[in-house]
Every structure is written in C-alpha cells, then in structure tokens.
N, C-alpha and C positions, 0 to 999 in steps of 0.2 A: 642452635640450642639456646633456650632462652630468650630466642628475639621474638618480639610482636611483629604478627604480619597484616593484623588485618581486626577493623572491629566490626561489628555485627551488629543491626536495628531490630528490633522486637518484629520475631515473626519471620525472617527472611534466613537464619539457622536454622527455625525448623522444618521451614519450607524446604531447602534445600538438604537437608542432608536426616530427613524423617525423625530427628533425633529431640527431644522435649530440653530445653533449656533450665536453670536452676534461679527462676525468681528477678535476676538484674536485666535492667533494658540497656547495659550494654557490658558488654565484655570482653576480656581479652582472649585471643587464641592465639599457643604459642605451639609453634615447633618442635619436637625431640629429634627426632631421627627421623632424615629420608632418606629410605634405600629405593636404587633403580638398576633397572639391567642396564650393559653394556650401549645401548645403543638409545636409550633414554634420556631425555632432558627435562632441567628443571628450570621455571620459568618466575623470577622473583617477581611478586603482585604488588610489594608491598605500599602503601598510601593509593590502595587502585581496588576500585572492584572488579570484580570477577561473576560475570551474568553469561545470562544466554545466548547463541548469535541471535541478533535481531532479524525478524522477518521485511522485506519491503512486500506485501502483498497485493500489490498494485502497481505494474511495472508495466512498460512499454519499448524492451530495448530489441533493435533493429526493427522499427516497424517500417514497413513499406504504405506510405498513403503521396497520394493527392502527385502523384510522377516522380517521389523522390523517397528517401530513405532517411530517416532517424543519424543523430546525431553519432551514438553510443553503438557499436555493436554486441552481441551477445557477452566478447573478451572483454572490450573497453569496460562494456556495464558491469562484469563481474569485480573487475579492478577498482569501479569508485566503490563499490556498493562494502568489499573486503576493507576499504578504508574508513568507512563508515558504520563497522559491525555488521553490518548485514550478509547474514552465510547463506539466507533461502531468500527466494524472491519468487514470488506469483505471478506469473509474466500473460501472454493474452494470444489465442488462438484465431486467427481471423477467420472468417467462412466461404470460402467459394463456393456459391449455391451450383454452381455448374457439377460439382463432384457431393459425393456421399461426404456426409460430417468426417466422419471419423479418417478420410484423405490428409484435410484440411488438420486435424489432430494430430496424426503422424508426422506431417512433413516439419511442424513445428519441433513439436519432440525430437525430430532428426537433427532437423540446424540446430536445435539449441545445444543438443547434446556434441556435434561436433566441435563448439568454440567454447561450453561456459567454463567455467571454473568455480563459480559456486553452486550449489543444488537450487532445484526450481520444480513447480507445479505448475498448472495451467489452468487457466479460465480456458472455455473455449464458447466463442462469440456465435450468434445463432440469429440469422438475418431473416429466419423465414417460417411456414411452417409448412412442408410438403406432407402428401398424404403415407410416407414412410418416415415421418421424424420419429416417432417414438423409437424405431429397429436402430434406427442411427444412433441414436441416444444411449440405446443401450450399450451399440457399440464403443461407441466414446466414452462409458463408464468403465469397460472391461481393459479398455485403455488404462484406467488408474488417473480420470478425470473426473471431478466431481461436483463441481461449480462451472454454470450457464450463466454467459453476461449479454445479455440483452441492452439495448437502445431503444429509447421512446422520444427522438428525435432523428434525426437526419435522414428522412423520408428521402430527399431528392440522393441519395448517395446511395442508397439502400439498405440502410439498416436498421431502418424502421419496421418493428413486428404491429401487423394493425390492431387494434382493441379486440377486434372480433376473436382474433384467431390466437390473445393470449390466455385465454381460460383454457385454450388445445393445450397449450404450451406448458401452461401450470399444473394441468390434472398428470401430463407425462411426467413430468420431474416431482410431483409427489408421490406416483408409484414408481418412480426410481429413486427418490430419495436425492435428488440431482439440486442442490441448492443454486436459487434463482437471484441472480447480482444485476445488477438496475441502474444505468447509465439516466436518470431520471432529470427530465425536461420535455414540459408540453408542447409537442409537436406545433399543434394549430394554431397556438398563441406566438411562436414563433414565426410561423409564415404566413400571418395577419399581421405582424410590425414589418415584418420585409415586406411583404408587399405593400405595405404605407410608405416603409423608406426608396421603394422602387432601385431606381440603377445611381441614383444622388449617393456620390461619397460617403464614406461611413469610417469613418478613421478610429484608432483602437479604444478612445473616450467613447465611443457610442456603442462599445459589445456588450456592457450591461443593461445597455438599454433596449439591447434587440434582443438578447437573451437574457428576461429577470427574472430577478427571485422569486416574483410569481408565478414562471414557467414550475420553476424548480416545487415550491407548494403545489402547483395542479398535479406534476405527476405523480410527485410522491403519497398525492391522496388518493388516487384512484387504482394504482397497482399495488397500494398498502390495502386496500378495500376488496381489492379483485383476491391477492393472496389471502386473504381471512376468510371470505367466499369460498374457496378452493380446500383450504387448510393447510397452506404451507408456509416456513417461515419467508424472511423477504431480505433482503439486502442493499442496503443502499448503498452505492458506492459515492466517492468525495463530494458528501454533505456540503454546501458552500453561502448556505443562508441563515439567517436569523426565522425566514417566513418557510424554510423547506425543514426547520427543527420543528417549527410551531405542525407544520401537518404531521411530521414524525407524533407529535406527544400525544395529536385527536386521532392517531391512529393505530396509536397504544392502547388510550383510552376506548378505545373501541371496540380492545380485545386484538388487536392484528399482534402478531408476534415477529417485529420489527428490530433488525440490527442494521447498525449503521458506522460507516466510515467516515473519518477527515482526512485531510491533510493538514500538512507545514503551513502552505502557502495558503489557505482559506485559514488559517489560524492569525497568520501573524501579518500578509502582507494586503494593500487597501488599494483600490480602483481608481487613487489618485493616482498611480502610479501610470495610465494609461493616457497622463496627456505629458510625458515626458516627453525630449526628442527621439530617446531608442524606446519607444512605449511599445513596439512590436513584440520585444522581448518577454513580456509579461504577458501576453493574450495566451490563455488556455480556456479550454472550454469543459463544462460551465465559467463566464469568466469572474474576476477577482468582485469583491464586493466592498463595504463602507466597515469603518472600525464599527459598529455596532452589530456587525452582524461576526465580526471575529472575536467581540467579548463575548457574545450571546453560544457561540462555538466552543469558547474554551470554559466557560459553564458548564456547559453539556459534558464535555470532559470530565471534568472535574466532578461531577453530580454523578457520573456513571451512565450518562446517557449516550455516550458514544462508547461504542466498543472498541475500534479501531482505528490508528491514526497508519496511514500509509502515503504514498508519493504522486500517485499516477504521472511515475518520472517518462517523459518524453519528448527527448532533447532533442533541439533543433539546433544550428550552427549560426551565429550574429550574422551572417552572410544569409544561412537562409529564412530567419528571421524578418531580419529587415528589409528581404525584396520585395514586400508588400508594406504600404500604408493602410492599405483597407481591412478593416477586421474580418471581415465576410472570406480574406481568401491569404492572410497569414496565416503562418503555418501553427497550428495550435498546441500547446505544452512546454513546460520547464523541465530542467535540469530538477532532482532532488534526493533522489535518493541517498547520496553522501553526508547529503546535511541532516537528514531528519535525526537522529538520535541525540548530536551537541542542540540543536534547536530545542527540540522535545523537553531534553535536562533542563536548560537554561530559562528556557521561560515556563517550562509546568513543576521542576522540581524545585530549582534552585528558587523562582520568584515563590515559593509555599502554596501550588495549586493542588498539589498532589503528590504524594511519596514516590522513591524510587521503587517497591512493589509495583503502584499503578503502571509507572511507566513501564514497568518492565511487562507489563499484561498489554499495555497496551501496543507495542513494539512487537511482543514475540510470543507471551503464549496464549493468547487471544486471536490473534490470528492462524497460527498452529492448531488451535481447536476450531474454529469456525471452519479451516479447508482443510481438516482430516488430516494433519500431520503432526499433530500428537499424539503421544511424547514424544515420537523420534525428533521433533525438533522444538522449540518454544521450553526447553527443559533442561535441565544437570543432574537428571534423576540415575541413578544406574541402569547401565541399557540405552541410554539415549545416547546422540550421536556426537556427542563430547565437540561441541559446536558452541566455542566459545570466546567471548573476548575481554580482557584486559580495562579497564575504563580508567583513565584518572579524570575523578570529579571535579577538582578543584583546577585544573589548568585552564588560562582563560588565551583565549586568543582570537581572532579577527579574520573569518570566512571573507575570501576575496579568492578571485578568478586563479590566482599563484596559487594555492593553498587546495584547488578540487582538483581532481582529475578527469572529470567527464569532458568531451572530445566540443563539446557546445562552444569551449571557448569563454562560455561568463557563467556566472550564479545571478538566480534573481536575487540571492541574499549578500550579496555585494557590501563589505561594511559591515556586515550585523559582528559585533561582538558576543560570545556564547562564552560560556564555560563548561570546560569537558571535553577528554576527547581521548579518541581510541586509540590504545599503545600495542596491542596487539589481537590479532584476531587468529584462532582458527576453525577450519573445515574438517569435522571427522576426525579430529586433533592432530591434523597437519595445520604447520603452520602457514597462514598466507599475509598475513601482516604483520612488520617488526618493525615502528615505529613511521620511518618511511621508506623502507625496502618491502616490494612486492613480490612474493614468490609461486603465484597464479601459473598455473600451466593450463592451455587449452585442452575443451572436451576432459578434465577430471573432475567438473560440475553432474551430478545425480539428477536424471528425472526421477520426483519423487511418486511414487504410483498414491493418492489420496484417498484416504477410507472414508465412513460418509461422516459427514460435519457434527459437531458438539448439535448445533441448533437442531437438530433433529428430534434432540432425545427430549427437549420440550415436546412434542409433537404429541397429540396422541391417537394411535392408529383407528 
C-alpha cells in the first residue's frame, strides 16, 4: 500500500493496458490492494520491467545434418532459450523429398512436442518442386504451418530449388497465402570460387571470401524481383551485409514488398574473428562479415528497416566444432539464442539506437505477426497467453561460457559485458525461470497452429 513498483515511458501504459494516460511522460503507479485466491502468487517486479516473452524465430535445435546432431536438444534448447526470455521459438522442418511434405511436418511437430518445454511454430524447408507440391502444401497449411523456408544455395546437398521452377513455388504460396522465407546466397557465384579455390586448403579466414557479400546482394535481388512479379511478400532470413541491405532498398524501391531479418552475431561480431586459433567456432553460414557491414546493420535497425532480429541458434559442441580447419566442411552455426535480448538491450537500447518499444517489436511482436501468432503471443493484451518475463535493466554483468546454458560448451559472445537480464520468466503463467532455478518439464511446450502472417494484409488480392 503506497509503495512504487514501477515507472512507465510515454506510450508503453497505453500500449499495454488500452488505458489513455493524463499528460506526464512519466509516472508513478502505486498499489492499493492485491487480492488472490488460495492457490495464487504474487510476484514482486519492482526496479524490473515487465514485457512479453520474447520470440527466438529462427531456431535450429536438435538438428540432424552432415552425420551428426546439434548441440542443444529440443529440452536443453527450451532451458537456455527460458533463461533468455524467450517462451516461443520458430524452429525448422527439414524435407525428405522421398515422402509427401506434410510427413516431414509431422514427425517434427511429434519430436518437438515430446521433449520442449516452451511453445514453438515451424518453418517447414521445401527442397523441391514435384508435380503434387501445391496438394502437399496445402496439406502442411492444414497442419497449422504457414511459413516456407527455402534455400538458393547448397545445390550439391540438395536444397537448392532451381530459378526455373521458383515462379511454381511462388504462384502456390500466393494462393495459399503460405509466406515465403529465403536462405538467400547466389548459388553460381558460389561454385565459380570453389571451383577456382579447387581441393587447396581453405581455412575459416577464407569463408568470406568463398561466400561474399556479393553472393548475398545477387540473391536477394532476383527473388526480391521474382516475388514482385508474382505478388507475394518475401522474407529474408539473417541479413548479413552492408551489400545484401543495399539490394534489400533497390528492391523496395522497386515496389517489391520486402521483410527482413538479422541477427546478434551479424550485428555486433566481425570476420577478424576467423583467423583466431579456435576460429572454427565462429563459422556460420552466411559467414561473419567487416564492422562496416555491422554499423550499416544496426542502421537498418534503427531506421526501421529491419523488422526482425532473431538467432539462427545452431549449436555445435568445441569438440565438434573444431574437428575440422577447413571452412568448406566445419560444422556451420552458433550458440544464441540465450544471449539475444541482454545483447539487443545493451547495444540498441542502452547505447541510444532505439527505445525499449522497438526492441520489444522487434524481439516479440513483430515476429508474432509476421508467423501468425498474434496476439496469442508477442503481447500482455487480455486473452493473450500471459507469456511473460521479469527484466532488470540496469544489472550489468559479463556473458561467458559459466553464465549460458546451451550444451555447446562456449558462447561466441565470450567476455561481452551487457546490461540486463532476465529475473524471471513465464509460460502460459507457469513459472519456468526464477532467477537461476529452472523449472521446465518435458513435452509441456505448445505447437502453435499459425494463422496467415501480418504481411499479407499489405497484399492486394
């Protein structure tokens, strides 16, 4: 009674709770009386905000590639991702072209749903285009699937859909409504340098340069060009250039109706990092790039020209990391998803790039509307799935391998001092993180069935 629990920034009272504010850009709210039933708890905020769970929409846990298996399983990943705010995560459906899509959809939805512990959606990957993909398609919609992530590189693996046969691909997802997400890297350009580099060494200093930025601009300009021709929007997944933003803007400018993603790691970390002696550790593909292409990034941010920042967290173990020097056949991805929201604060609110509003859109309900899960999630609206977490902003402390929880072993962010950090989180308003007690039980994570994306209603039929 009478104690202050909490102040409020212009615009984020009335965001949250529909209610019009009386004139001061800040204010107190105080407490009179809280009553609760018998079996209810109350949970002191006070010096902490109190936001949405964050979304990771871009996730890779338990993946099976290349004869081995991801660091993070479904459990482990739910456990960093709860210490990280993060209550939904957008995880990725691989495609066995041997069986009907919608196989390949369920069996995902199965596993996941036996181990997670927080709620999840699905991309689901699309390696091909047979003469029944559209029936399949729809199948996997009826699923409560509603984002196709496609690849315009790694021909020799097969998950390259060729030019010819994406205009098929594009006219079906525009009368389904099926939003089209873009692993975006020119194929040809890529295996015209490998084939100049031949079977000669290639150690993790040379993945930018077998994989560059100008791959990244060719493809983002012609499936930005190919979707405008078609009329559907387009999605780029972890933007990782100064030269793949520049095609993003001629291809706005052009009328294309273009959203796009970043990550942490194409934000804040740099390709010097790849001649280190564990430089294994740091090779993801697309790989890391020059600090001008990570100022030119958090521009873009900041400007509104990126919509979403997410992880494409997929952890490998410093064991399986390091069993290779050659970039051509390390195992590709980081650890991230723990880190993204202290990072996020720390270098876009705290250094003054952008308010906690943005971050908050760009963490949770920006990605909740892009894949169809708002308001049930990305929100504190009434009705929504009370999917929430605790923040102190002001706690500074020092991200190091002690300090994550993912099964990897290290953090690329090794050292980074942040400020901020999550004091508790919950699921559906159970609680699953209390400072550092985890209280995650397997298989009580939600597939979320996804209605069709915000970007749509730009669209016009």
């Amino acid at each position: 009674d009478g104690e202050q629990i909490s102040e409020v920034g212009p615009g984020l009272f009335e965001k949250i709770t529909g209610l019009p504010r009386s004139g001061s850009t800040k204010r107190e709210f105080r407490v009179k009386e809280v009553k609760t039933g018998h079996d209810a708890a109350v949970t002191d905020a006070a010096g902490c905000l109190v936001m949405p769970g964050m979304i990771d929409s871009h996730t890779h846990y338990h993946l099976v590639s290349r004869g081995t298996v991801t660091a993070d399983s479904f459990f482990e990943g739910s456990r960093l991702a709860a210490f990280g705010g993060v209550t939904t995560i957008v995880d990725f459906a691989d495609h066995d072209k041997s069986q009907e899509l919608s196989v390949s959809t369920k069996k995902r939805i199965d596993a996941m749903s036996n181990d997670i512990a927080v709620d999840f959606a699905l991309h689901q990957g699309v390696y091909g285009v047979p003469e029944t993909l559209f029936a399949q398609l729809e199948s996997v919609k009826a699923l409560g699937v509603r984002a196709v992530k496609i690849f315009t590189t790694y021909k020799q693996v097969g998950y390259l859909i060729e030019t010819s046969k994406l205009r098929e691909l594009f006219e079906y997802c525009r009368k389904l409504e099926l939003l089209v997400t873009v692993h975006a890297e020119d194929d040809p350009l890529i295996e015209e340098l490998a084939e100049k580099q031949g079977d000669a060494y290639a150690g993790p200093e040379m993945h930018p340069k077998l994989r560059p930025a100008e791959a990244e601009y060719r493809a983002v300009s012609y499936i930005c060009a190919l979707a405008k021709e078609v009329g559907i929007p387009i999605y780029i997944v972890h933007l990782s250039s100064a030269k793949g933003l520049q095609a993003v803007r001629e291809a706005r400018d052009s009328g294309a109706d273009v959203h796009v993603e970043t990550t942490p790691h194409y934000l804040l970390l740099e390709n010097s990092l790849l001649s280190l002696p564990d430089a294994p550790k740091y090779v993801m593909t697309p790989p890391l790039r020059e600090k001008k292409d990570n100022t030119a990034l958090w521009g873009a941010v900041a400007g509104n020209e990126i919509a979403v920042i997410a992880t494409d967290h997929c952890a490998f173990t410093e064991e399986q990391k390091l069993s290779s020097q050659d970039c051509r056949s390390i195992f590709p991805g980081i650890p991230g998803t723990e880190e993204m929201l202290p990072l996020i604060h720390t270098h876009g609110v705290v250094k003054g790039l952008f308010d906690l509003q943005r971050m908050t859109d760009l963490l949770s309900r920006t990605p909740a509307e892009i894949f169809g899960l708002y308001p049930q999630k990305g929100s504190l609206h009434p009705g929504s799935d009370a999917d929430i977490i605790v923040f102190d902003p002001e706690e500074e402390w020092t991200i190091c391998k002690e300090t994550e929880h993912t099964n990897a072993g290290y953090t690329p962010y090794e050292g980074s001092r942040v400020t901020g950090r999550v004091k508790k989180t919950f699921l559906r308003g159970e609680l699953l993180v209390s400072e550092n007690e985890y209280f995650g039980r397997k298989g009580t994570g939600h597939f979320l069935k996804a209605s069709s994306s915000s970007v749509w209603s730009k669209i016009k039929p």
